[in-house]
C-alpha positions in Angstrom: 117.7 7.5 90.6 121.0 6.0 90.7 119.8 2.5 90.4 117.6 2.8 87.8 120.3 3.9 86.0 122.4 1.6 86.8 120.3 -1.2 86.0 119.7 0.3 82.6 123.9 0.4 82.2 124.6 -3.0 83.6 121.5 -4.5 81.0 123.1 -3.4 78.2 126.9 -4.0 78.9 124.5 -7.5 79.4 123.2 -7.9 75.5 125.3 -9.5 73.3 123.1 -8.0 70.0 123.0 -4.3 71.5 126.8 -4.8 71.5 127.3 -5.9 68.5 124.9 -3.4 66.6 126.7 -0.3 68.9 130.5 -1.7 67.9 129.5 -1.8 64.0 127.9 1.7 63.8 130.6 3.4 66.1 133.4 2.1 63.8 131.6 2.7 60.7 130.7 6.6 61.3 134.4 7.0 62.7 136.1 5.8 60.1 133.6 7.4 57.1 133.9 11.0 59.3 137.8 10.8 58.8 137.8 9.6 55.4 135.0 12.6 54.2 137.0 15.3 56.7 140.6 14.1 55.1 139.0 16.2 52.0 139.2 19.3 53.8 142.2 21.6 53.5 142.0 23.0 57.2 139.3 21.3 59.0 140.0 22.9 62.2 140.3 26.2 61.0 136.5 25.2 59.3 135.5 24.2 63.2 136.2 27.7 64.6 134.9 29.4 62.4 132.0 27.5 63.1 132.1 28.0 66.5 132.6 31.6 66.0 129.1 31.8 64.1 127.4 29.8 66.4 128.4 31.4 69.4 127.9 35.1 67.6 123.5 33.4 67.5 123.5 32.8 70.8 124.9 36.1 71.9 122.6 38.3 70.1 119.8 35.2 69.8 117.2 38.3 70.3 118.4 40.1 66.9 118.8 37.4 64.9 115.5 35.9 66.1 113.5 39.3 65.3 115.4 39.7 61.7 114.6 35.6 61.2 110.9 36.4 61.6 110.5 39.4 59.4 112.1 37.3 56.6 110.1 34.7 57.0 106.8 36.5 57.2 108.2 38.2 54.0 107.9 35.4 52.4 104.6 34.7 53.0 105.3 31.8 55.9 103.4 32.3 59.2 105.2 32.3 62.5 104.3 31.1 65.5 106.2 31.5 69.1 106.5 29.0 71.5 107.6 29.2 74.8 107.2 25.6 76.4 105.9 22.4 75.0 102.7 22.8 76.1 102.1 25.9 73.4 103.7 24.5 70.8 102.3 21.1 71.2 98.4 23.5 71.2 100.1 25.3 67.9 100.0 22.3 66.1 96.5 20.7 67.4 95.3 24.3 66.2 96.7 24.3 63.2 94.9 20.8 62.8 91.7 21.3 64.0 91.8 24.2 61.2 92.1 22.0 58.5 90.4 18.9 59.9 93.4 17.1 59.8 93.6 13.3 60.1 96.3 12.0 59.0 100.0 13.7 60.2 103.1 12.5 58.0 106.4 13.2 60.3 110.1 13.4 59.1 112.9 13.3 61.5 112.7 15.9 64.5 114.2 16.0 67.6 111.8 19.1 68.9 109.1 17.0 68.2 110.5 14.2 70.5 111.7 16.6 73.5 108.1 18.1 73.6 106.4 14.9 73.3 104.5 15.9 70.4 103.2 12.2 69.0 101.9 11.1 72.1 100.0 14.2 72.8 98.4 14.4 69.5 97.8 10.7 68.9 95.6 11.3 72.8 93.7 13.9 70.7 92.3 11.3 67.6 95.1 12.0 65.3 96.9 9.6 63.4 101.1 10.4 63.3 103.1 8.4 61.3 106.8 8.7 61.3 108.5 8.5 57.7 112.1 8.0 58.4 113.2 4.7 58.0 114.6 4.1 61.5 111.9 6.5 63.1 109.7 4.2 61.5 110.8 1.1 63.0 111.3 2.3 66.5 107.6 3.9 66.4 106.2 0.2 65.1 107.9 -0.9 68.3 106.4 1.6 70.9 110.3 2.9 71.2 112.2 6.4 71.7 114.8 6.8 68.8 118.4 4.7 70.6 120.5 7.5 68.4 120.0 11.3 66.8 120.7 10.1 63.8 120.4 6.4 63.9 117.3 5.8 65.5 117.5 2.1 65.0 120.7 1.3 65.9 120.3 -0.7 68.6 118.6 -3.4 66.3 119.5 -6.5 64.3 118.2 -7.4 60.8 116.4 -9.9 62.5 114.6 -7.6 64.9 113.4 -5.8 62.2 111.9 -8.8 60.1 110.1 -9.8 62.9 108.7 -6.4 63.5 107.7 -6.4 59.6 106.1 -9.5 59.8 104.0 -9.0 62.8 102.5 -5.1 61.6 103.4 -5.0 57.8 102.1 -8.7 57.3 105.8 -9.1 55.0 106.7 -12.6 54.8 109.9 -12.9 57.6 112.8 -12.1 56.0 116.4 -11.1 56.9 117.3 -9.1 53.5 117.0 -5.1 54.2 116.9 -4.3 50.6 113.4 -6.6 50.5 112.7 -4.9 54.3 113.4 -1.2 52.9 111.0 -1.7 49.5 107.9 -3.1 51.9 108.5 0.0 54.2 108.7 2.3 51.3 105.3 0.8 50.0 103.5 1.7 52.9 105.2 4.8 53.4 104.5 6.2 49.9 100.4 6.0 50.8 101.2 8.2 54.1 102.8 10.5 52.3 99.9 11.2 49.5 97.4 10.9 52.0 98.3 12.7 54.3 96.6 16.1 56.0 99.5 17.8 57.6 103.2 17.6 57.1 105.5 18.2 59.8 108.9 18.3 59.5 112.2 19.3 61.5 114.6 22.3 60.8 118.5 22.2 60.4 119.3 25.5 60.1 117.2 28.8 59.4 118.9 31.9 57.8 117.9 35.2 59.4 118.9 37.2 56.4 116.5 35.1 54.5 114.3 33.9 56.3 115.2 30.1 54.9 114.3 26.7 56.2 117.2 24.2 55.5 116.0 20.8 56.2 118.7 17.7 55.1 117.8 14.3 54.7 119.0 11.2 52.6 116.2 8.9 52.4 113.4 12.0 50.9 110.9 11.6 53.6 112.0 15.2 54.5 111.1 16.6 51.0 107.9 14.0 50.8 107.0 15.8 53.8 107.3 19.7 53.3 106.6 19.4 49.4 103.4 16.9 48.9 100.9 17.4 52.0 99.4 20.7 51.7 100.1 21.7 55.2 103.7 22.2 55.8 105.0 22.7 59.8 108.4 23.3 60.1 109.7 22.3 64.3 112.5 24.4 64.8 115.0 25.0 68.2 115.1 29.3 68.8 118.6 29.0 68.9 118.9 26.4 64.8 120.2 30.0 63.1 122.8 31.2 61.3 122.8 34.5 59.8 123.6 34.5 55.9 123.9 31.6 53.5 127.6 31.7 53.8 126.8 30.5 57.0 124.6 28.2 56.1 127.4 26.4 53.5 130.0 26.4 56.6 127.7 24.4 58.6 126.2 22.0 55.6 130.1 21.3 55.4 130.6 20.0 58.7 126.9 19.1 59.2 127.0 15.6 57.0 130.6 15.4 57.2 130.2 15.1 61.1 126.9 13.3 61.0 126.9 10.4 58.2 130.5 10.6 56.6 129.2 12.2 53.3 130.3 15.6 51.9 126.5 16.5 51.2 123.7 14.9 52.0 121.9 13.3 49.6 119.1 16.3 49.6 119.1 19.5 50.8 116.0 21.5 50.8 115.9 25.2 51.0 112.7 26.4 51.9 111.9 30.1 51.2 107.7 30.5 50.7 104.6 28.2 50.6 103.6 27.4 47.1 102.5 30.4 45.1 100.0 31.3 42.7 101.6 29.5 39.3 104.0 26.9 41.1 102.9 23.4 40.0 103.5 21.8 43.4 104.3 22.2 47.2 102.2 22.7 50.3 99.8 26.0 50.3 100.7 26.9 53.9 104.3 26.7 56.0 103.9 27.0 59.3 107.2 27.4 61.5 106.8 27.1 65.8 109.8 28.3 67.6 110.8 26.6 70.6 112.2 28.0 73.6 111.3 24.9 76.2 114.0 26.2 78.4 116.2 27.4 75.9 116.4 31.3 77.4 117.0 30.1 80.7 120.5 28.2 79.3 121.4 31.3 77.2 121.4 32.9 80.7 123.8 30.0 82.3 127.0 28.3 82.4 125.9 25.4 80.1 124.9 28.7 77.5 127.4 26.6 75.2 125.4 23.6 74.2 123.0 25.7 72.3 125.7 25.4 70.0 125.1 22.0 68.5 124.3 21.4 65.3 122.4 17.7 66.3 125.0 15.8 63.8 125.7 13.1 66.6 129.4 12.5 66.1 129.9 12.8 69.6 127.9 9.7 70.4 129.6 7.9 67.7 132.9 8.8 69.2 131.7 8.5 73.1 133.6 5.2 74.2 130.2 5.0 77.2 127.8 5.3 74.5 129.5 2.3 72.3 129.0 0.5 76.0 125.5 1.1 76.7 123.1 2.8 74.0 120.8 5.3 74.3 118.1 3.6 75.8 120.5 4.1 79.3 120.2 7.3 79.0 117.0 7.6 81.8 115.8 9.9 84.2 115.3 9.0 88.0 112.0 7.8 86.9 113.2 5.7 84.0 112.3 7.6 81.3 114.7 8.0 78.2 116.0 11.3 77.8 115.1 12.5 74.2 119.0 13.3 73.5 121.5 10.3 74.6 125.1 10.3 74.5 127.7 13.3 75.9 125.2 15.8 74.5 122.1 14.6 76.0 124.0 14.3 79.3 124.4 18.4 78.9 120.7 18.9 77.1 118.8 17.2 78.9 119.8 18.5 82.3 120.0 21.9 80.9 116.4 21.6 79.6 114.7 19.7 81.9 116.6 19.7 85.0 119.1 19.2 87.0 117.5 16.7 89.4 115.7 14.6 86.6 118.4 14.2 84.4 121.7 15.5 86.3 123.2 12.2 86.9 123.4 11.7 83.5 126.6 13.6 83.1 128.6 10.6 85.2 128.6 8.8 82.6 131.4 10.0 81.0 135.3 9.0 81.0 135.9 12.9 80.1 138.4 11.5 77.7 137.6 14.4 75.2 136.9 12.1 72.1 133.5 14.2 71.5 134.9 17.5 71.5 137.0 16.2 68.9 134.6 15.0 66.8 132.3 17.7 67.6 132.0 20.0 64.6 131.4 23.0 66.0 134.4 22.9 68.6 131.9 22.6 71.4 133.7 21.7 74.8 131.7 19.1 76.2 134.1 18.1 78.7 133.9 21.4 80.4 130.1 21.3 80.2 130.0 17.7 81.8 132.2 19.1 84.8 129.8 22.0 85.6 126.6 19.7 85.3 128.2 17.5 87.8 129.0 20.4 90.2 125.5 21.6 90.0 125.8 24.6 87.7 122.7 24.7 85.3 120.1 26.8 83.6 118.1 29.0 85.8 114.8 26.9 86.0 112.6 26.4 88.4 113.0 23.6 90.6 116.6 22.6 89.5 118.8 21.5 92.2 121.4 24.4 92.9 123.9 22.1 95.2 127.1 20.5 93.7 126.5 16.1 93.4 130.6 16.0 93.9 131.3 12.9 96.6 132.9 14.5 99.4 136.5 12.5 98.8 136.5 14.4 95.7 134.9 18.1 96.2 138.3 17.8 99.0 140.9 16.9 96.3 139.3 19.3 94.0 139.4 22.3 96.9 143.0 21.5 97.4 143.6 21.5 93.8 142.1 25.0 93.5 143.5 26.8 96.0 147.0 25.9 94.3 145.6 26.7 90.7 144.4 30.1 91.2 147.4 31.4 92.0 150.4 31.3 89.3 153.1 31.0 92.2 151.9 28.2 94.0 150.7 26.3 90.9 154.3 26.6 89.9 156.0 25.8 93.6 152.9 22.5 93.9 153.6 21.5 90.0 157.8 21.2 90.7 157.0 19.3 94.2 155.4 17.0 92.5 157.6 16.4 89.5 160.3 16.1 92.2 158.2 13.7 94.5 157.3 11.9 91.4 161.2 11.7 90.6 162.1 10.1 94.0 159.2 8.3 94.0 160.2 6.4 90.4 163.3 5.7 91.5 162.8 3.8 94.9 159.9 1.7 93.5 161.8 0.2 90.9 159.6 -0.1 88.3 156.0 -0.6 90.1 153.8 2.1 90.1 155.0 4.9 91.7 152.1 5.6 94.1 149.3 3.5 94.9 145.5 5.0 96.2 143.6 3.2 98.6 141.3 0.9 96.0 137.9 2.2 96.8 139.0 5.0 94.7 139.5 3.2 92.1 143.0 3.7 91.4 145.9 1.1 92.0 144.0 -2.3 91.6 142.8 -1.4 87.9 144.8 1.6 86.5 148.2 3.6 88.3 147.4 7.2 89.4 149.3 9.3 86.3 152.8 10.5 87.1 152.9 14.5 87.3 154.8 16.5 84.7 158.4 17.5 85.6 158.4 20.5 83.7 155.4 23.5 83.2 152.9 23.5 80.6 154.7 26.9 80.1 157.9 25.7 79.7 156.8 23.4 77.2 154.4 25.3 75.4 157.2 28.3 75.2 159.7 25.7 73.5 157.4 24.7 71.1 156.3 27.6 70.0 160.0 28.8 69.1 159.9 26.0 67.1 157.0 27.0 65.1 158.0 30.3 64.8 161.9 29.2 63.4 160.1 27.3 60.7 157.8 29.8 59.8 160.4 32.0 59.5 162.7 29.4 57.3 159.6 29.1 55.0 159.5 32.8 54.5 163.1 33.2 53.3 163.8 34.2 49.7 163.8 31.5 47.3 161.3 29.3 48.9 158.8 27.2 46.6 155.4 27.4 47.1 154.9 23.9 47.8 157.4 24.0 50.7 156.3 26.4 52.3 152.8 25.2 52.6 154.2 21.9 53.9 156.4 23.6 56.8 153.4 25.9 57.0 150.9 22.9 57.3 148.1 25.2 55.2 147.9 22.5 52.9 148.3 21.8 49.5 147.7 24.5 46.7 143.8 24.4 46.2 142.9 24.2 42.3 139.8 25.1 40.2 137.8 22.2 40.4 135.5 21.3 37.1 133.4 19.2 35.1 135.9 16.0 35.5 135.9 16.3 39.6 132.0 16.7 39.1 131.7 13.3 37.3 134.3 11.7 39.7 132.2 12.3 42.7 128.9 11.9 41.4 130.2 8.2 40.6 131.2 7.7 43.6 127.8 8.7 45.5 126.2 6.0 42.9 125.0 8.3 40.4 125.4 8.0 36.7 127.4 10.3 34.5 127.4 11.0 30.7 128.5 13.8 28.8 127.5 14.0 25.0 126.7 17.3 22.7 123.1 18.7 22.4 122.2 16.4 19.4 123.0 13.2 22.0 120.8 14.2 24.6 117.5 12.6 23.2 119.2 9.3 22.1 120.8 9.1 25.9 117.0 9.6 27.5 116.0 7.1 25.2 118.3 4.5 25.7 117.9 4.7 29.6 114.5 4.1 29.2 114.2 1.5 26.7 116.7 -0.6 29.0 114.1 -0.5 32.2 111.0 -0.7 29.9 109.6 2.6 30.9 107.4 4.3 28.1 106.4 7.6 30.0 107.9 10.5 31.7 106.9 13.0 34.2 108.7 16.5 32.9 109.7 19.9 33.5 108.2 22.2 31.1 109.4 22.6 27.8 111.1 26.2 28.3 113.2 24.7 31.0 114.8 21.7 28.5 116.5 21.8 25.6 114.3 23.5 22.4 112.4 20.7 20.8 113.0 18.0 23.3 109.3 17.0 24.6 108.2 16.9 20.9 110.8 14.4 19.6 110.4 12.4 22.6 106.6 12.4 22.1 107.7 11.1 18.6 109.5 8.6 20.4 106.6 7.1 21.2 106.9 8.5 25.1 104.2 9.5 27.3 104.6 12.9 29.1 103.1 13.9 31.9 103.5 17.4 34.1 102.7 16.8 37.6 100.9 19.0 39.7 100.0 19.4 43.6 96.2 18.0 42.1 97.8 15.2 40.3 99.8 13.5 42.5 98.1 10.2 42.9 98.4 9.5 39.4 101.8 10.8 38.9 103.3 8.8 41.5 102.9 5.7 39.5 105.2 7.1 36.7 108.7 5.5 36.6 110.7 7.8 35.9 111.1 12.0 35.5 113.1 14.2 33.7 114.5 17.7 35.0 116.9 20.0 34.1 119.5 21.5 36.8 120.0 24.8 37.2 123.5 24.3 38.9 126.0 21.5 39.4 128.6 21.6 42.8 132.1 19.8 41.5 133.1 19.7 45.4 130.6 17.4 46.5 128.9 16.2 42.5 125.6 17.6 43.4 122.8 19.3 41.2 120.9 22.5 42.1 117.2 22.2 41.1 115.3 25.6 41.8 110.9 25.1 42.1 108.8 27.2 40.4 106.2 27.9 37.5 107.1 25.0 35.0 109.9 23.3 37.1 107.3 20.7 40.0 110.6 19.0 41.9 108.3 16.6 42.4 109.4 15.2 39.5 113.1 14.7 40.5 111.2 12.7 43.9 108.4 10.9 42.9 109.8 8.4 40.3 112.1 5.3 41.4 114.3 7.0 38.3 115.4 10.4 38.2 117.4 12.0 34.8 118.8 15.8 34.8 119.7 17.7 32.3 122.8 20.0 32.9 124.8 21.8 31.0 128.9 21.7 31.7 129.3 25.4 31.9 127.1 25.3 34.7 128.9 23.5 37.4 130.7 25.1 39.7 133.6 24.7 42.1 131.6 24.5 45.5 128.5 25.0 47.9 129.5 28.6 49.1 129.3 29.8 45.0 125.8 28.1 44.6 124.0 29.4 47.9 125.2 33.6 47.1 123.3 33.3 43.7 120.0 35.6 43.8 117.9 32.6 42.2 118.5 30.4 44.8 117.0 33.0 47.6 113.9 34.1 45.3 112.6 30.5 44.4 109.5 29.0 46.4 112.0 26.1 46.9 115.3 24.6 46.2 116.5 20.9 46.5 120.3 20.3 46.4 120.7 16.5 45.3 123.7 14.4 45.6 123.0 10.9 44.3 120.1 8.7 44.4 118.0 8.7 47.8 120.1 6.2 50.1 119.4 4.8 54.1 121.8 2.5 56.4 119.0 2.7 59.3 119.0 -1.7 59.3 122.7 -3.0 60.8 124.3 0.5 59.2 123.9 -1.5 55.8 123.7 0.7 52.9 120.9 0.4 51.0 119.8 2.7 47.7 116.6 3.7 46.6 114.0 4.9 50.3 111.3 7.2 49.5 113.1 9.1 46.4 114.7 7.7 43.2 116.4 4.6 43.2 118.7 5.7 40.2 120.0 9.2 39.1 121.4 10.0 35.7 122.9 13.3 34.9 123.2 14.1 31.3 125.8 16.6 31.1 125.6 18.7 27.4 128.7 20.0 26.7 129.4 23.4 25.5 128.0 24.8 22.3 
């Protein structure tokens, strides 16, 4: 078991290119996390609260779990349980062999890849094709995703143009724009042709019954919007109970995940298509997994069914930067489905302490990933207790601790002088004072030096104790915060001081239509604001620059009065799609929606389905224009999600920006599977 792993580490500490690719995604999703978290007033305060929710799911998992269902059957989406892979791998060949499914098209899901679910279907004739970008390229190559949310990562542009050239036929090339537009090609086919959708879920909301799936390249609408089969993968433990819950979480979620403050769409997903809805799949299935899940609710590891699957903590891991996911093996050599500090909790916890348990070495236990974790998870803990031995109750797991004996001794002596206060106090003080002496006599060198098997001495000096209590110290600083709370509460303090001594934060303002065109700018959108009698002259002036003489629309009830007409006039062509015509729809250039909602937080729209209102036709086209009106936009998320509308439509698509990917060498690249270009045309106030 060991060597195997080992061999894995000491290959890739080997290659040069996996190096490379893992030191430009690790700094790049560092430093775009701090950059979109420095927007938050009270970030930490946002992480406990998140904790608080998630922790309150797993609790009462069974009552959330029985009010998610009823919602969801509610609304006219059929349920199935699952309690291993097996079943829920036979749900979805069921569901198949109902509809004499084919062809599967498959957004990101990391269910799907801890159950197997490709390789067992693709044994039973089916065809699966994975529409992420990444997914995408690691499937061409016969590979597990290296990364949760990077699947790719471990590759070079010139890995992927050789890939490309050998199963697209593309002439080589090393430009990803040129790479991204051939995958999209190919991709779009899947997508209309195919049988069966199957999709992950980020979040479902018992109250509801919702499906919130996020994505930024559109595969994950594509998928759960054009197929007419829709099956939603989703973890027992993915809830949160009301959508103010659910906006927490899509604040951290891309924050944590890709540096954004939303991603670039957000589907809700509340019914299968109904009688008069112009689009969407006819059937939503949802499985829900347990694969083990129940038997770590039950354990000490009951914690890392907290995770929200952003992958911060891998980005932040200083032993992932080193070695990749692919080192992440069991004793037999086979990848563990989730990599990094989180997998090395998961995996064991899920599958077992002697397949995977060795995984949780690999760790420096610095803490980087709890700090980057978004939900305040405490990963370090849980990597302690998987080395020890402690782990769900499953069959078959080994029960006995893997400590080396030097250290189960050191650890035995350290506990029988932590569990009592007295003698952690009288062993702390001996210490400091030993350390003292010690200090001075060895002028300068390190103080004490450990036989160098252990490590210690020839590469790093063992760390000198503290000479004074955590108490002690904690009690002195905490005066301090108190005497300056107390200085900002005296009479005749300004506001602005008192926040600073406070540390709350500055003053938050109403935010409006000027923040809203500021950050849509900035996510690559396009902005203009004219009065009603403008609108038609803007549309038309978009268009005439690209050459594009028709239009996939909205009905007219849901536009301004009078707009399809004079744009008919115009000489454009108008075309409403429908789930029938989406063949011929696809090969329009450009659509035109309104937006029932604009978010000046983050500069995205809120576009509700429905009769008259196909969102294919904010996804289909390479161009995308909405229509929205300024007293619509509002200050953030949370406002948007409580609104009745949003919880009553068939569907809902939050979109920020044009569809975007950084799956080739973390290089941004605009325009995947949705629109290329988005321009909001904002009508100012009659």
């Amino acid at each position: 078991m060991a060597n195997i792993f080992r061999s894995r580490i000491r290959a890739s500490l080997a290659d040069e290119n996996l190096q490379s690719a893992l030191d430009a995604n690790a700094e790049r999703r560092i430093r775009v996390r701090k950059d979109a978290f420095a927007s938050l007033s009270d970030p930490q305060a946002l992480r406990e609260r998140a904790h608080s929710v998630r922790a309150d799911v797993v609790e009462h998992l069974d009552f959330y779990l029985e009010q998610f269902t009823t919602h969801v059957q509610e609304n006219g989406m059929v349920v199935h349980h699952a309690v291993d892979a097996d079943q829920a791998i036979n749900v979805v060949l069921e569901i198949a062999l109902q509809h004499g499914a084919k062809l599967i098209a498959k957004s990101k899901t990391m269910v799907s890849e801890e159950i197997g679910l490709n390789h067992a279907l693709e044994k039973r004739g089916l065809e699966v094709i994975e529409t992420d970008l990444g997914e995408y390229i690691v499937q061409l190559r016969g590979e597990p995703p290296s990364h949760i949310i990077t699947p790719a990562v471990h590759l070079r542009r010139q890995d992927v143009g050789r890939l490309f050239q050998e199963k697209l036929g593309l002439p080589y090339t090393e430009d990803i724009s040129i790479m991204t537009n051939a995958a999209r090609r190919t991709l779009r086919q899947v997508f209309l042709n195919a049988d069966i959708g199957i999709s992950g879920v980020n979040f479902g909301v018992a109250h509801t019954g919702t499906l919130c799936v996020v994505t930024n390249e559109g595969n994950g609408r594509m998928v759960t919007t054009v197929p007419r089969v829709h099956i939603a993968l989703m973890g027992i433990e993915r809830m949160v109970p009301t959508m103010d819950d659910l906006a927490l979480m899509l604040t951290l979620l891309p924050r944590s995940a890709t540096g954004q403050k939303l991603s670039v769409y957000t589907s809700l997903l509340n019914s299968p298509r109904r009688s008069e809805d112009p689009d969407g799949p006819q059937e939503r299935h949802i499985i829900l997994v347990d694969n083990g899940r129940r038997d770590v609710q039950a354990s000490g590891l009951r914690e890392i069914l907290y995770c929200i699957r952003c992958g911060a903590c891998l980005n932040a891991c200083p032993v992932f930067r080193e070695i990749g996911g692919h080192a992440y093996v069991n004793h037999l050599g086979k990848s563990s489905p989730y990599p990094g500090p989180i997998g090395s909790v998961v995996s064991p916890a899920l599958f077992g302490q002697l397949e995977y348990g060795h995984l949780a070495r690999a760790s420096s236990l610095c803490g980087a990933c709890r700090e980057a974790c978004p939900v305040d998870i405490d990963l370090p803990k849980l990597l302690l207790r998987v080395r020890t031995g402690i782990q769900s109750n499953q069959a078959g797991s080994n029960s006995k601790p893997n400590t080396p004996l030097p250290l189960a001794v050191g650890l035995n002596l350290f506990t029988l002088a932590a569990s009592s206060p007295w003698r952690f106090v009288v062993a702390q003080r001996l210490a400091g004072l030993f350390g003292s002496l010690a200090t001075l006599f060895s002028k300068g060198d390190p103080w004490l030096r450990l036989p160098d098997f252990s490590g210690w001495g020839y590469s790093k000096d063992f760390p000198r104790p503290a000479a004074r209590t955590f108490r002690n110290r904690y009690l002195k600083q905490a005066q301090s915060l108190q005497d300056a709370k107390d200085q900002a509460a005296s009479p005749g303090m300004t506001q602005a001081v008192r926040s600073e001594i406070i540390g709350t934060g500055s003053i938050r303002t109403r935010k409006g239509i000027g923040d809203f065109a500021t950050e849509l700018k900035a996510l690559g959108g396009n902005f203009i604001s004219c009065e009603l009698d403008g609108v038609l002259q803007n549309i038309l002036e978009i268009l005439r620059v690209r050459g594009i003489d028709q239009l996939m629309v909205w009905e007219a009830s849901f536009l301004p009065a009078g707009l399809i007409e004079q744009l008919t006039d115009a000489g454009i062509l108008i075309s409403h799609p429908t789930a029938e015509t989406l063949e011929t729809s696809s090969l329009v250039r450009a659509g035109l929606t309104g937006a029932s909602a604009g978010i000046a937080d983050t500069g995205s729209l809120l576009l509700l389905g429905g009769p008259g209102r196909p969102l294919t036709a904010s996804l289909l086209p390479e161009l995308h224009i909405a229509l929205l009106w300024e007293k619509d936009v509002f200050d953030n998320l949370s406002q948007i999600l409580q609104r009745e509308d949003v919880k009553q439509a068939p569907a809902v698509v939050l979109i920020s920006g044009p569809s975007r990917t950084a799956d080739i060498e973390m290089a941004l690249t605009i325009g995947v599977h949705g629109p290329g270009e988005l321009h909001v045309i904002c009508i100012k106030n009659g």
